[in-house]
C-alpha positions as CSV (number, residue, x, y, z in Angstrom):
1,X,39.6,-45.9,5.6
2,X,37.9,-49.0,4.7
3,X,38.9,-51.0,1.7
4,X,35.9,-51.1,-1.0
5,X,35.6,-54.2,-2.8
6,X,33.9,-52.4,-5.7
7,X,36.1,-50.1,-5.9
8,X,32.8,-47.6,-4.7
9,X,31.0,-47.0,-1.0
10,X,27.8,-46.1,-2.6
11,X,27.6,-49.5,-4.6
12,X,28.2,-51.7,-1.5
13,X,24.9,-50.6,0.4
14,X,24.6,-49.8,4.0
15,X,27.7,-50.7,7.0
16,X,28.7,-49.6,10.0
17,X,31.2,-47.6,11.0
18,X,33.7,-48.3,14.2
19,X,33.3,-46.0,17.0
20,X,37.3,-45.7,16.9
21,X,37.2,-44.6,13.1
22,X,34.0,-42.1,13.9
23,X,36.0,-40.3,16.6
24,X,39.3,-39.8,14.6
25,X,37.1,-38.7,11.7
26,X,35.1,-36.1,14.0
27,X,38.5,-34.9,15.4
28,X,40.2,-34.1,11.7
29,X,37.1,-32.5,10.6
30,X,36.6,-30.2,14.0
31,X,40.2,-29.3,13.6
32,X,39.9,-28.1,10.3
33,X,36.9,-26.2,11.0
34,X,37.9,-24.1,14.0
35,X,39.2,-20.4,13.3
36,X,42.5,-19.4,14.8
37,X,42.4,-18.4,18.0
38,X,42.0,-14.3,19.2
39,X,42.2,-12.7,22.2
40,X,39.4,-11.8,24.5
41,X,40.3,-7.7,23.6
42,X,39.7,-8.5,20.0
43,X,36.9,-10.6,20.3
44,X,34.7,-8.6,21.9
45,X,36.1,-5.7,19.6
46,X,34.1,-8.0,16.9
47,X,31.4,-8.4,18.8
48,X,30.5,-4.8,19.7
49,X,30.9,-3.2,15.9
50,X,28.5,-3.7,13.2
51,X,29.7,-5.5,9.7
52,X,30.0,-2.1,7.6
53,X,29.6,-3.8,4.3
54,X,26.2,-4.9,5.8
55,X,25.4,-1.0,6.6
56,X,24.4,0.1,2.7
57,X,22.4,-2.9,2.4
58,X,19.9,-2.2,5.2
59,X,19.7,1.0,4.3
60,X,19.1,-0.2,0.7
61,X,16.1,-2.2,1.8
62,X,14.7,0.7,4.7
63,X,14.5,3.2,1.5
64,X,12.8,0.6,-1.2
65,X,10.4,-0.5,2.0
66,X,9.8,3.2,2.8
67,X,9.3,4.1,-1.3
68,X,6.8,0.9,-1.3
69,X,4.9,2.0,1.6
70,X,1.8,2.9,-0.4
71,X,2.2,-0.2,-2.2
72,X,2.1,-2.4,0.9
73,X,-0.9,-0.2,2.1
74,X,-2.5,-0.9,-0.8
75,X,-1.9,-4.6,-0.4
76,X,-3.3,-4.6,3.1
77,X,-6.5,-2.3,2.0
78,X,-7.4,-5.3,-1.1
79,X,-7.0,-8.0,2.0
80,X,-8.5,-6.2,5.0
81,X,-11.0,-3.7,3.6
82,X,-12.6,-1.1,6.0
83,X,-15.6,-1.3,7.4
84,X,-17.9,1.9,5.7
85,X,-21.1,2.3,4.6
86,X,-22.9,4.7,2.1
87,X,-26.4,6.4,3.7
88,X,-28.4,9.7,3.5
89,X,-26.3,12.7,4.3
90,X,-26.4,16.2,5.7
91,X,-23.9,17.9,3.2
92,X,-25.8,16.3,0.1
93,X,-27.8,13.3,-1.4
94,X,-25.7,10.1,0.0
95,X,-22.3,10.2,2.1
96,X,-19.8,7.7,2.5
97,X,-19.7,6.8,6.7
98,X,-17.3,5.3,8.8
99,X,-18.4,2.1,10.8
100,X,-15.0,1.3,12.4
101,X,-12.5,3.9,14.3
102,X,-10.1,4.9,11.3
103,X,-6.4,6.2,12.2
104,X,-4.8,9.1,10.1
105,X,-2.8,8.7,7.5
106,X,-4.4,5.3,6.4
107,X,-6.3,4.3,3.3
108,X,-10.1,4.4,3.7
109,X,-11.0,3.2,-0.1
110,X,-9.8,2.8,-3.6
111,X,-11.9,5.0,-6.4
112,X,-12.8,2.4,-8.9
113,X,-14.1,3.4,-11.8
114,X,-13.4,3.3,-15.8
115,X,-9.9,4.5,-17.0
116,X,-11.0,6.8,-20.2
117,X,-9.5,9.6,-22.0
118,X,-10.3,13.3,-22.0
119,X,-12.3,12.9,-25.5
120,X,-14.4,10.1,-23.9
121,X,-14.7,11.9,-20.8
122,X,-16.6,15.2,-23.0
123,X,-18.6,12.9,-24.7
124,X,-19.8,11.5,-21.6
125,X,-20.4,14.0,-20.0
126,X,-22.7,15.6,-22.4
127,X,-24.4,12.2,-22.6
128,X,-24.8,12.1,-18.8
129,X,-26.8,15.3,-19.0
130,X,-29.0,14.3,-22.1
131,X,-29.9,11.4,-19.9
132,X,-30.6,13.4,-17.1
133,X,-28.4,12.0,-15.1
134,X,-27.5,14.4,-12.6
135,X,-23.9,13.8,-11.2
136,X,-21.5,12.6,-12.7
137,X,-18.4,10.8,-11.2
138,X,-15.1,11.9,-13.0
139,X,-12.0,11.6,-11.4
140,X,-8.7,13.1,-13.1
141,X,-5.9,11.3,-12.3
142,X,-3.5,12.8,-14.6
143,X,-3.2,15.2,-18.1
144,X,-4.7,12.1,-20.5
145,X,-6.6,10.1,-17.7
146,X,-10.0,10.5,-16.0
147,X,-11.8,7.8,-13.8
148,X,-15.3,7.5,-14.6
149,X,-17.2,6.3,-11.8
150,X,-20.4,7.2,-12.7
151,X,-22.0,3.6,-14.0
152,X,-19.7,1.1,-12.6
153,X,-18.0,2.3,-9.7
154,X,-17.5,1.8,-6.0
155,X,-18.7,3.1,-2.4
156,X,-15.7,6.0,-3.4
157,X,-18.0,8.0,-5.4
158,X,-20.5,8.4,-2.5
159,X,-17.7,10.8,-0.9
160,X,-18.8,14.0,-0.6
161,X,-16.5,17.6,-0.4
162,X,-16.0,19.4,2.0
163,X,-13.3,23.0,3.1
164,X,-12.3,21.3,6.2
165,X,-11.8,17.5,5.0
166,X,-11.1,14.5,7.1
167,X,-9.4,12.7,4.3
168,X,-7.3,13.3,0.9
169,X,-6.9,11.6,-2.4
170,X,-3.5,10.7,-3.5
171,X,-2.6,9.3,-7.1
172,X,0.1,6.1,-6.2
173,X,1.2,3.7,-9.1
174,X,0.6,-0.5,-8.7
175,X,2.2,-2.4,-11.6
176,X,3.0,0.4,-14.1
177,X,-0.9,1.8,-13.4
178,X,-2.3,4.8,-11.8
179,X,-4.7,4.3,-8.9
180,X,-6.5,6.6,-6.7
181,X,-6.9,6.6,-3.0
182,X,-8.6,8.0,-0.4
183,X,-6.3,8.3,2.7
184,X,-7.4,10.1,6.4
185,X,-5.9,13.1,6.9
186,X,-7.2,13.0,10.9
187,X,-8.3,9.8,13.2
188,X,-12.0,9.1,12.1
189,X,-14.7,8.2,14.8
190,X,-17.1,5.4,14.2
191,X,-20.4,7.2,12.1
192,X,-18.5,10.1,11.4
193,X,-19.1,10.9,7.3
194,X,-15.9,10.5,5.1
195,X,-15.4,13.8,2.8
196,X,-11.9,15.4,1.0
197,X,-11.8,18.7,-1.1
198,X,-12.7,17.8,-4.4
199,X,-10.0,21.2,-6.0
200,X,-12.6,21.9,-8.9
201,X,-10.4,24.8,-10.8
202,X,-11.9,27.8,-11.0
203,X,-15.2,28.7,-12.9
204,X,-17.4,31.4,-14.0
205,X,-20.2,29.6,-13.4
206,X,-20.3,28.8,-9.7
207,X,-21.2,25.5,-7.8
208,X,-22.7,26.2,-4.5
209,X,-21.1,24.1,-1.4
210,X,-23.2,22.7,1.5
211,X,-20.6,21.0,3.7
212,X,-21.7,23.5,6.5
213,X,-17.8,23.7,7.7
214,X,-16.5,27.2,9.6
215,X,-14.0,27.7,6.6
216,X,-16.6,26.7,3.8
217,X,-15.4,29.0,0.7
218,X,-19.0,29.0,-0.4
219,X,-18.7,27.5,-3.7
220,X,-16.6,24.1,-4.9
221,X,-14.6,26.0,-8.0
């Protein structure tokens, strides 16, 4: 080791150091690094097994991935939005329509609308028809919770019903809140209108259902 004047390397600035000292230091350090030797029957032993304490943690992660799979959908859907369009349709008023080929099981839209309780949903509703408004776009998501749609919404509430739907809606929870979306039960062709079963409960007073499919029930509740 070289003698410091300053009684500190870092204080006396930049020097070189003598290929002789470099290799000696090299050899102490690769020495000390180096495992004990095995033999060839152990090693590949090693080799060939998986670490087991490494086996709950993957398995860990494969389960919160597969729980979060909605979540990362959802991600992808805000990013990479599909390609639909909203137009005249043969089942009623305007339908929702696919412009791109759509693969099952993937999430066409979001339904956006206002987050309001049942009391504000009855009062609405009521007002709706005062106005003479004639649909109105109410979504339940849960016991307390309905998604009003009907002034400030999306493309979502263009979706019309029908028996024999192409798609489904599903209630999944982003940060604590409840969402929902409208995922394809089948692949969807290019022009090919978007429509789920709307499950009205059942009612005395009967709404008719036009979707036209060979299953129709005839009425929506």
């Amino acid at each position: 080791m070289r003698d410091h004047a300053t009684g500190c390397a870092r204080s006396e600035g930049y020097y070189k150091i003598d290929k002789k000292d470099k290799i000696k230091y090299l050899q102490s350090s690769r020495l000390q690094s180096e495992e004990p030797p095995v033999d060839t029957q152990h090693r590949s032993r090693f080799l060939q097994e998986p670490v087991p304490s490494a086996a709950p943690e993957q398995r860990r992660l494969l389960s919160s991935f597969a729980c979060d799979s909605d979540l990362l959908k959802f991600n992808q859907l805000k990013f990479r939005k599909k390609k639909i369009r909203f137009c005249k349709s043969n089942i009623h008023d305007w339908g929702l329509f696919a412009q791109e080929p759509i693969a099952a099981d993937e999430m066409v839209i979001e339904y956006v609308g206002q987050n309001i309780r049942q009391v504000i949903a009855d009062m609405r509703e009521k007002r709706y028809e005062e106005e003479g408004i004639g649909s109105s776009y109410m979504f339940r998501v849960d016991h307390d919770t309905i998604i009003d749609a009907t002034k400030c919404g999306n493309f979502a509430r263009f979706i019309n019903h029908s028996c024999n739907p192409n798609c489904y809606a599903k209630v999944i929870t982003v940060e604590s809140q409840k969402k929902i979306v409208i995922y394809s039960r089948q692949p969807i062709n290019v022009n090919e209108e978007i429509t789920y079963d709307y499950k009205f409960p059942i009612e005395d007073e009967k709404i008719p259902c036009l979707c036209g499919a060979e299953n129709c029930r005839g009425t929506l509740n």
